[in-house]
Each structure stands twice: as C-alpha cells, then as structure tokens.
py3Dmol code that shows the C-alpha trace and the ligand (Angstrom):
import py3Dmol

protein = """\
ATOM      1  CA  UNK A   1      28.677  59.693 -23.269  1.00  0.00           C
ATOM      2  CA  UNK A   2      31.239  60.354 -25.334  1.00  0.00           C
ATOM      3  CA  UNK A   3      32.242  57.548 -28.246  1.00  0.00           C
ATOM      4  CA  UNK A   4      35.537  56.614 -26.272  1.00  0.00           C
ATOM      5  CA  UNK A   5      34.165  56.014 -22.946  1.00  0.00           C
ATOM      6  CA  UNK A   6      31.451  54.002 -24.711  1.00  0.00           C
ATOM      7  CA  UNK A   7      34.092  51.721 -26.410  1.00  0.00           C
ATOM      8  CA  UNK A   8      35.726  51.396 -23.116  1.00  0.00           C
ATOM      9  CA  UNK A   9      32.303  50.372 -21.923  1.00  0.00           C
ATOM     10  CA  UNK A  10      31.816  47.809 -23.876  1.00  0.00           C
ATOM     11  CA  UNK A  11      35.419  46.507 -23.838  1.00  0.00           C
ATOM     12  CA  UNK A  12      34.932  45.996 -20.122  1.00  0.00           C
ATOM     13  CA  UNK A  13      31.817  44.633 -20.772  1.00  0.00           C
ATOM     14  CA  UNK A  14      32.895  42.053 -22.718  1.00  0.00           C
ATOM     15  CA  UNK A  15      35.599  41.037 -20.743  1.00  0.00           C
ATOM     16  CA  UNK A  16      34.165  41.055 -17.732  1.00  0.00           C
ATOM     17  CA  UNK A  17      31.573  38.556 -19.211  1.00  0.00           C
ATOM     18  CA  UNK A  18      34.164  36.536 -20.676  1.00  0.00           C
ATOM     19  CA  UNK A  19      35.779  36.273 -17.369  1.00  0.00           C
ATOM     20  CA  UNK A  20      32.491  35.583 -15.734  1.00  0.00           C
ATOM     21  CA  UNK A  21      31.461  32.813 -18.031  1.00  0.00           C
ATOM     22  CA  UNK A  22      35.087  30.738 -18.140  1.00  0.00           C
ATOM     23  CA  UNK A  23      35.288  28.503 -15.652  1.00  0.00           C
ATOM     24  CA  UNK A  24      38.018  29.368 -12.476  1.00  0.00           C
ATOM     25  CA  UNK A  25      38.715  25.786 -11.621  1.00  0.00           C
ATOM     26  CA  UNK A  26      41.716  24.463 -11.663  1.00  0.00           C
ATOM     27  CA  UNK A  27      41.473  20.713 -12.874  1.00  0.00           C
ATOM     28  CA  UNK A  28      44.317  18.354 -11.993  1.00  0.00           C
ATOM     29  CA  UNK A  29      44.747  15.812 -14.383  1.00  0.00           C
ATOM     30  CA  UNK A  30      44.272  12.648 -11.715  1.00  0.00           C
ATOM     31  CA  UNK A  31      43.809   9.376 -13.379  1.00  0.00           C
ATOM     32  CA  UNK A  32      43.486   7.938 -16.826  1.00  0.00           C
ATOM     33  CA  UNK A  33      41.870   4.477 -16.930  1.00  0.00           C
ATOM     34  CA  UNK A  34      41.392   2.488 -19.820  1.00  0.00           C
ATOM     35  CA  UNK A  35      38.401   4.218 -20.994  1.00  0.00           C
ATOM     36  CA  UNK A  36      38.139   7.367 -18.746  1.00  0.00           C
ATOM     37  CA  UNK A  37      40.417  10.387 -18.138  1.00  0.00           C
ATOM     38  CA  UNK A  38      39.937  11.944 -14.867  1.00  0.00           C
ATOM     39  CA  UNK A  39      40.318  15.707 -13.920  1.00  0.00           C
ATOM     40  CA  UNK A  40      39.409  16.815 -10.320  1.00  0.00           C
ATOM     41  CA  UNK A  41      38.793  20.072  -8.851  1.00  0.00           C
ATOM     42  CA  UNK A  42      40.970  21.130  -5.344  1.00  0.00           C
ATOM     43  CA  UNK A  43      39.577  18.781  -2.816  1.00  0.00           C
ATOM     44  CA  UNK A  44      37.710  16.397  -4.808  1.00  0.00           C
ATOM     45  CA  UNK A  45      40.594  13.938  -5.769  1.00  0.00           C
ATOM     46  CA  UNK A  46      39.457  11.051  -3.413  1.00  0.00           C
ATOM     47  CA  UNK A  47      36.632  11.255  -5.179  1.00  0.00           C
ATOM     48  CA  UNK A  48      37.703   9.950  -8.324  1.00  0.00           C
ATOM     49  CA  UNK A  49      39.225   6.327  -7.856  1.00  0.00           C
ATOM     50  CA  UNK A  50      35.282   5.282  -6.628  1.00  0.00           C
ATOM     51  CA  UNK A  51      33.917   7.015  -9.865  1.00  0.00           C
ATOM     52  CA  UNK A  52      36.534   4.854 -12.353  1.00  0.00           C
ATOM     53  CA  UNK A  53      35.657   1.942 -10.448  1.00  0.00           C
ATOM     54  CA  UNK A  54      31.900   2.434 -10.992  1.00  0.00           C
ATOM     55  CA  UNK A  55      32.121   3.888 -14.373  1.00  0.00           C
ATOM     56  CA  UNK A  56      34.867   1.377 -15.797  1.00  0.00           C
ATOM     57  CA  UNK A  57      32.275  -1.431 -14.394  1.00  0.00           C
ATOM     58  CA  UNK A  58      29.701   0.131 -16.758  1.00  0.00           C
ATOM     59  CA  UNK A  59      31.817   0.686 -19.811  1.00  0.00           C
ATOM     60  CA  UNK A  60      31.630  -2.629 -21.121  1.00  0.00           C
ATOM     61  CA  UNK A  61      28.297  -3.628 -20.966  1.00  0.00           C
ATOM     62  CA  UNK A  62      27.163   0.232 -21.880  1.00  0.00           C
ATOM     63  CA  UNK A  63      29.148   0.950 -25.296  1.00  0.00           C
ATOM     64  CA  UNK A  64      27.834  -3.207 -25.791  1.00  0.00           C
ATOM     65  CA  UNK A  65      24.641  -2.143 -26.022  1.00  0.00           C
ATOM     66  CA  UNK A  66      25.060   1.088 -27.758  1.00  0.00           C
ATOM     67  CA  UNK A  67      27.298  -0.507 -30.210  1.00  0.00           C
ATOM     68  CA  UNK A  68      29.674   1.948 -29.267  1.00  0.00           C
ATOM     69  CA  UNK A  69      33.513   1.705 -30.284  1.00  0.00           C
ATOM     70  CA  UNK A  70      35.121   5.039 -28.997  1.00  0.00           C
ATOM     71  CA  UNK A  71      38.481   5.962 -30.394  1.00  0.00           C
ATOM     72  CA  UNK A  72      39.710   7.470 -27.604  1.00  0.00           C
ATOM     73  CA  UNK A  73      39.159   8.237 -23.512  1.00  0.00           C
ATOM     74  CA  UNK A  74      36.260  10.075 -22.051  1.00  0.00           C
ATOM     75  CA  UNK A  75      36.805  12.895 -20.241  1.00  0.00           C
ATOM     76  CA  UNK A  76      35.118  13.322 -17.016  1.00  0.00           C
ATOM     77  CA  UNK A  77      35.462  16.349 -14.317  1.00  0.00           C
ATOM     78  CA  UNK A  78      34.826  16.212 -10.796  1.00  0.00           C
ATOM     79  CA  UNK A  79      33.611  18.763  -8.923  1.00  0.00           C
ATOM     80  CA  UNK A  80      34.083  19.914  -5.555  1.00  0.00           C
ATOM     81  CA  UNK A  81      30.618  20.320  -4.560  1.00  0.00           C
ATOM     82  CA  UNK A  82      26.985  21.242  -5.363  1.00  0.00           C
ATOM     83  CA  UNK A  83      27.339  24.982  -4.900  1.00  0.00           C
ATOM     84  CA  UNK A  84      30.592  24.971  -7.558  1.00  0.00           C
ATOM     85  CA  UNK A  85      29.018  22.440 -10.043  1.00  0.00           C
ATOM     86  CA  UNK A  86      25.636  24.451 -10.289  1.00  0.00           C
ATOM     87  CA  UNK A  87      27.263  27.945 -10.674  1.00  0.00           C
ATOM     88  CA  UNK A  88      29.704  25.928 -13.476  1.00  0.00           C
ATOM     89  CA  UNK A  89      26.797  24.874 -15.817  1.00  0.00           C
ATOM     90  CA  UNK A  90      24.804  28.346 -14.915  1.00  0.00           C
ATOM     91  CA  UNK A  91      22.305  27.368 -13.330  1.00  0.00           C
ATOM     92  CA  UNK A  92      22.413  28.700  -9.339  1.00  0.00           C
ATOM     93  CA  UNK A  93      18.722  28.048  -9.100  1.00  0.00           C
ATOM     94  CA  UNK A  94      19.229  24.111  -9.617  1.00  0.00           C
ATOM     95  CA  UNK A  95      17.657  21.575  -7.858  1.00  0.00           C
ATOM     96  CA  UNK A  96      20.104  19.616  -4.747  1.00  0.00           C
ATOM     97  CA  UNK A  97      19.717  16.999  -7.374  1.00  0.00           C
ATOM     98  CA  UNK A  98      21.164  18.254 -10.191  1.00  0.00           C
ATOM     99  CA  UNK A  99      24.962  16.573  -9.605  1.00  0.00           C
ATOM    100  CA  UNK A 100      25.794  15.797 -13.630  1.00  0.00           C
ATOM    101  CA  UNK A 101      25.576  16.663 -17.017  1.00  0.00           C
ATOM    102  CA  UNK A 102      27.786  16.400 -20.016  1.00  0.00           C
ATOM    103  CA  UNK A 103      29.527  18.900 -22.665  1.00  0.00           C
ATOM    104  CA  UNK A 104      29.678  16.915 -25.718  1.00  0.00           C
ATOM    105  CA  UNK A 105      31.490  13.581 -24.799  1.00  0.00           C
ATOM    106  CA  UNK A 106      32.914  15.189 -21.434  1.00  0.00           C
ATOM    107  CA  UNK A 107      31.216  13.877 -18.110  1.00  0.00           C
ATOM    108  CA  UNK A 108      30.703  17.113 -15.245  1.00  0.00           C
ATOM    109  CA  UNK A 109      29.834  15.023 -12.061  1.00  0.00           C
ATOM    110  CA  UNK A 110      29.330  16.733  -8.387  1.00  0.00           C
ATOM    111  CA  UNK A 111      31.733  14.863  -6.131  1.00  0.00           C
ATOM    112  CA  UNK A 112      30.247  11.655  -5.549  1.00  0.00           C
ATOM    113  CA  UNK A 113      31.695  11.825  -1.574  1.00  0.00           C
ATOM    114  CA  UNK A 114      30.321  15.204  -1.332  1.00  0.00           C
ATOM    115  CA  UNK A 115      26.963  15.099  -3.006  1.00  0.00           C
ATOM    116  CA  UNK A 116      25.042  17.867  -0.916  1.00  0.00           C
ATOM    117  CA  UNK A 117      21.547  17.217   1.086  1.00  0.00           C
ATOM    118  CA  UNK A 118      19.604  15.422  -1.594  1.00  0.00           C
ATOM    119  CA  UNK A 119      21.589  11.946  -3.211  1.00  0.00           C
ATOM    120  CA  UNK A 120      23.713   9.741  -1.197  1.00  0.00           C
ATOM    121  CA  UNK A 121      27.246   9.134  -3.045  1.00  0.00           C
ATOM    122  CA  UNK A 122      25.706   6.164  -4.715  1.00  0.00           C
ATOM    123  CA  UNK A 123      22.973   7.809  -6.054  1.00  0.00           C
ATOM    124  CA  UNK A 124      25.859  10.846  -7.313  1.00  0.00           C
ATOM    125  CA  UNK A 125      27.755   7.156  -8.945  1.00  0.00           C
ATOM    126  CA  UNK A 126      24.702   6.408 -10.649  1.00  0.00           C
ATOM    127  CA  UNK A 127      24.605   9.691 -12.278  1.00  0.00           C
ATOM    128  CA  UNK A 128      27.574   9.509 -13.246  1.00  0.00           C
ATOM    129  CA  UNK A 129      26.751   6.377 -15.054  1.00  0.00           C
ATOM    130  CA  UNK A 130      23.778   7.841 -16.454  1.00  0.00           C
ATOM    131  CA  UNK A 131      25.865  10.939 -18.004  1.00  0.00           C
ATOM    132  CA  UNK A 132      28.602   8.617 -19.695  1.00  0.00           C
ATOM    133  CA  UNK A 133      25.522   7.199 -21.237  1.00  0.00           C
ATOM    134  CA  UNK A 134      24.203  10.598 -23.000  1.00  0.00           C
ATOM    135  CA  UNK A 135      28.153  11.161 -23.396  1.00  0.00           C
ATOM    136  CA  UNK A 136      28.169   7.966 -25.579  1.00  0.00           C
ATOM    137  CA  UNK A 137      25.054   8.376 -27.222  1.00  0.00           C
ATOM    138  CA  UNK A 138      26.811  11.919 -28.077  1.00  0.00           C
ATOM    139  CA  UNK A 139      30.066  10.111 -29.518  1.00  0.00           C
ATOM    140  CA  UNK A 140      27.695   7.835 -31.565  1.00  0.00           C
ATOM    141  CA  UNK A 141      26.259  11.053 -32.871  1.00  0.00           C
ATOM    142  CA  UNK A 142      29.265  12.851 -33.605  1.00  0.00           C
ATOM    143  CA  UNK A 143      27.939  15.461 -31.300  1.00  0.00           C
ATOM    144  CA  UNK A 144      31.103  15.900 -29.371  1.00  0.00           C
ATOM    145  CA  UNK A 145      31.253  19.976 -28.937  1.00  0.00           C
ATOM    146  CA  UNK A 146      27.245  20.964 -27.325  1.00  0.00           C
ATOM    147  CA  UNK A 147      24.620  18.564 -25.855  1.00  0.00           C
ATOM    148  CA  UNK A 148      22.690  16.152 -28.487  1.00  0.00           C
ATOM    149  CA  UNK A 149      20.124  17.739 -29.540  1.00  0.00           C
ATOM    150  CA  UNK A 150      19.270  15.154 -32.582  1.00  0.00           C
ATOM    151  CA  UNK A 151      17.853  12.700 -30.234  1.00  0.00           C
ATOM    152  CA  UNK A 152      14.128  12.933 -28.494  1.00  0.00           C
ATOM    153  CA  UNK A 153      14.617  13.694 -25.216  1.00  0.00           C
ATOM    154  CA  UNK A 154      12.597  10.820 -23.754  1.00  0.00           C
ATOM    155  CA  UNK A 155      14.364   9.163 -25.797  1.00  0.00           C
ATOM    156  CA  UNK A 156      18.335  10.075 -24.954  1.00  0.00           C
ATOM    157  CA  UNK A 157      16.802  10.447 -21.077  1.00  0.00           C
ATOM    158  CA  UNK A 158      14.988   6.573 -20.970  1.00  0.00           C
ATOM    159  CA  UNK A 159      18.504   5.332 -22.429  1.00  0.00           C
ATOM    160  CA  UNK A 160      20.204   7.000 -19.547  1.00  0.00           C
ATOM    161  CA  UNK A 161      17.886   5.668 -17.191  1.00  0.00           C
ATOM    162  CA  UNK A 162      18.123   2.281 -18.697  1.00  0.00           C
ATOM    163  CA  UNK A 163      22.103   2.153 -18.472  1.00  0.00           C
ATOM    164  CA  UNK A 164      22.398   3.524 -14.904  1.00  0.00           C
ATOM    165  CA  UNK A 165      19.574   1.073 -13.604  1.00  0.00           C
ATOM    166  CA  UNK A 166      17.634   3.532 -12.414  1.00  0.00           C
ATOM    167  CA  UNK A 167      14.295   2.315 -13.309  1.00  0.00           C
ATOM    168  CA  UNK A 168      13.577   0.976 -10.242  1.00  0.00           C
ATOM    169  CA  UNK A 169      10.064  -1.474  -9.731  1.00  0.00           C
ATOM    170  CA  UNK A 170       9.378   2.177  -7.643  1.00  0.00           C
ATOM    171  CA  UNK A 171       9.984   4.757 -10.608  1.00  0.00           C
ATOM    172  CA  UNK A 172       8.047   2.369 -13.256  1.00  0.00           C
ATOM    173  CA  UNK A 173       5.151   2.527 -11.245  1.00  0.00           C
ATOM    174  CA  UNK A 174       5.428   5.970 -10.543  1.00  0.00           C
ATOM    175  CA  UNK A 175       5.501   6.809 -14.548  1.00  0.00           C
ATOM    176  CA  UNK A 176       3.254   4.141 -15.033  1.00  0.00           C
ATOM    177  CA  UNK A 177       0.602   6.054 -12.936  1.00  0.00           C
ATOM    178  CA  UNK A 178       2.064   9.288 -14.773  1.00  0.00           C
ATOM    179  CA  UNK A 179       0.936   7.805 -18.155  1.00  0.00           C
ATOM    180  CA  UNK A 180      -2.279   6.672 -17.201  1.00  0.00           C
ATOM    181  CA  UNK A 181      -2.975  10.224 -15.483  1.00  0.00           C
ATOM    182  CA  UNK A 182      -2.090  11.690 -19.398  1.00  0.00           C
ATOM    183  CA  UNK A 183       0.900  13.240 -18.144  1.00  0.00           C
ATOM    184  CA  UNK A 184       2.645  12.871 -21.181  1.00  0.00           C
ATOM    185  CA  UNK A 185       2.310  12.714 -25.027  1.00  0.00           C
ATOM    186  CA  UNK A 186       0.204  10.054 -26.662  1.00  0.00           C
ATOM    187  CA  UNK A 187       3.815   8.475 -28.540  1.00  0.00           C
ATOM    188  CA  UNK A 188       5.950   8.956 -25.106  1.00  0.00           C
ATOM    189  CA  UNK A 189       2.955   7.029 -23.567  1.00  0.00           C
ATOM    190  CA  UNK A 190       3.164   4.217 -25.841  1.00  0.00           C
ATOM    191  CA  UNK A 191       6.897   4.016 -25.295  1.00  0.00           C
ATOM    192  CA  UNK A 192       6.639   3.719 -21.722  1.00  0.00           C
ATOM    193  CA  UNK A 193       4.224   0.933 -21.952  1.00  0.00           C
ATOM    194  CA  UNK A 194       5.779  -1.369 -24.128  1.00  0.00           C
ATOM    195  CA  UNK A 195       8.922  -3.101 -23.130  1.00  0.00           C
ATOM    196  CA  UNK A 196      11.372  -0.628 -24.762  1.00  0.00           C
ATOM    197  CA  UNK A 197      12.232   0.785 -21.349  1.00  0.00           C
ATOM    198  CA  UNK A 198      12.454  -1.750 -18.525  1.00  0.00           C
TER     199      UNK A 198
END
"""
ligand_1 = """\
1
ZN
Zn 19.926 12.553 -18.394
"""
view = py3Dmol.view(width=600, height=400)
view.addModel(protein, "pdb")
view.setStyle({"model": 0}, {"cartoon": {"style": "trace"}})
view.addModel(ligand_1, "xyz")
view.setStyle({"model": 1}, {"stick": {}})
view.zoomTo()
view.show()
C-alpha cells in the first residue's frame, strides 16, 4: 500500500472512531432546579420533572451527610431508553439493570418512565439517587472529569446504597449470607458486619 493511501487510512480511521465514540444525542436543556440541571434526550422529557422531584428530595439530607457544599448545579442526562443508554457508556452487553452511572459530577440515568424489562420506574428513581451519591462523593473528591477511582469500591458502592435506601432487611440478609459463605475479602467482611452500612 502505498504511503498516501495508508495516511488516508488512518485519517478515516480516526475519524470514523471519533465519530463512533461521541455521543449523537441531542440533549435539550429542560429544567434547572435548585441543585440539578436537567438535559433530556428526544422523547424522554416527561421523564424529568419525576427525577427533580425525587432527586431534589434527596439533596438535602445526602450532601448533609456527606458534608457536601457544591458550588454549583449537577448535571444530570436522561436517556431515552435502555438500548441508547447502554450503547452511550459502551457497554451493549449490559445487564437490563444497568439504567445509571456518572461522568465525573454528571448523572446518566435511563428514563425512569421507560426503564426496560428489569426495574420498575421507582427502582430507575432510586438509581438515580444512588448515582448523585457517587456524583457527590466525586465533587468531594475533586474528581469531576472520570469516575473516582480514589475511593474503595465497596466503599463509594455501600455509600450509594446507603443514600438511595437500598439496603433493604432483603439485600442485608442476602450479603449477610454472602459474607458468611466467604464471598468477599476478610476487611469488606468486617465492614458489612458492623454497623457502618445499615
Ligand atoms: Zn454505584
């Protein structure tokens, strides 16, 4: 191959990948709160007045705890469904619950009113709850441009699970049975038996 079709190659190459990678959706900016700012995908707007009211009723009582004191709004994007979220965050072979995550301070949320076969839109409400946690814990970082890496997973994951009040009588006996089975490390063990997560 001769050295200019190989540059031109590799220029497509690249910006084919470039193009690939960058997100198509078009976000409309929909609603800024007191805390939040909200951008939704086409056909996920209704979606976002029930997410400010759940995540505005959190905001208080979750930077409280975190001794949080945020400068400024937290982004969050809604969108459209399952299928768009997973192939957003690059991960097509995601489980049906897999509806959240954060970039740095910004919360990504599957539509709460179209969550796809596994949650129920509460469940999708709670997960959004539990992502503005790791987005806080990420502000009180200063990790605001990649996921937190500087806290222990269990750690930045029991938080999360704390906040959004998922740690249902259900799920504590579940990892309770987990622990004694030595499922996980000896010092995540402990954790989970003392009163640190409740
Ligand atoms: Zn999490």
């Amino acid at each position: 191959m001769k050295l200019a079709s190989r540059v031109a190659c590799w220029f497509l190459a690249v910006v084919s990948l470039v193009s690939c990678s960058r997100s198509r959706i078009n976000w409309i900016l929909m609603d800024e709160t007191e805390h939040f700012t909200f951008y939704a995908a086409n056909s996920a707007e209704a979606a976002v007045p029930p997410l400010a009211h759940e995540l505005e009723a959190s905001y208080d009582r979750i930077t409280k705890d975190l001794q949080v004191a945020a400068a400024g709004r937290f982004p969050v994007y809604v969108f459209p469904d399952i299928e768009t979220y997973h192939q957003a965050i690059g991960r097509l072979d995601a489980s049906a619950s897999s509806v959240g995550t954060v970039q740095g301070t910004a919360v990504w949320l599957v539509s709460p009113l179209n969550p796809g076969g596994a949650l129920d839109s509460q469940s999708v409400l709670t997960a959004g709850v539990h992502e503005f946690t790791h987005a806080a814990v990420n502000y009180l970082n200063g990790s605001l441009d990649q996921n937190n890496y500087q806290i222990p997973i269990w750690l930045n994951e029991g938080l999360a699970g704390y906040e959004a009040r998922q740690m249902t009588p259900d799920w504590r006996a579940r990892i309770a049975q987990r622990v004694a089975d030595g499922a996980f490390p000896p010092s995540v063990a402990t954790s989970c038996l003392t009163d640190s997560i409740r």
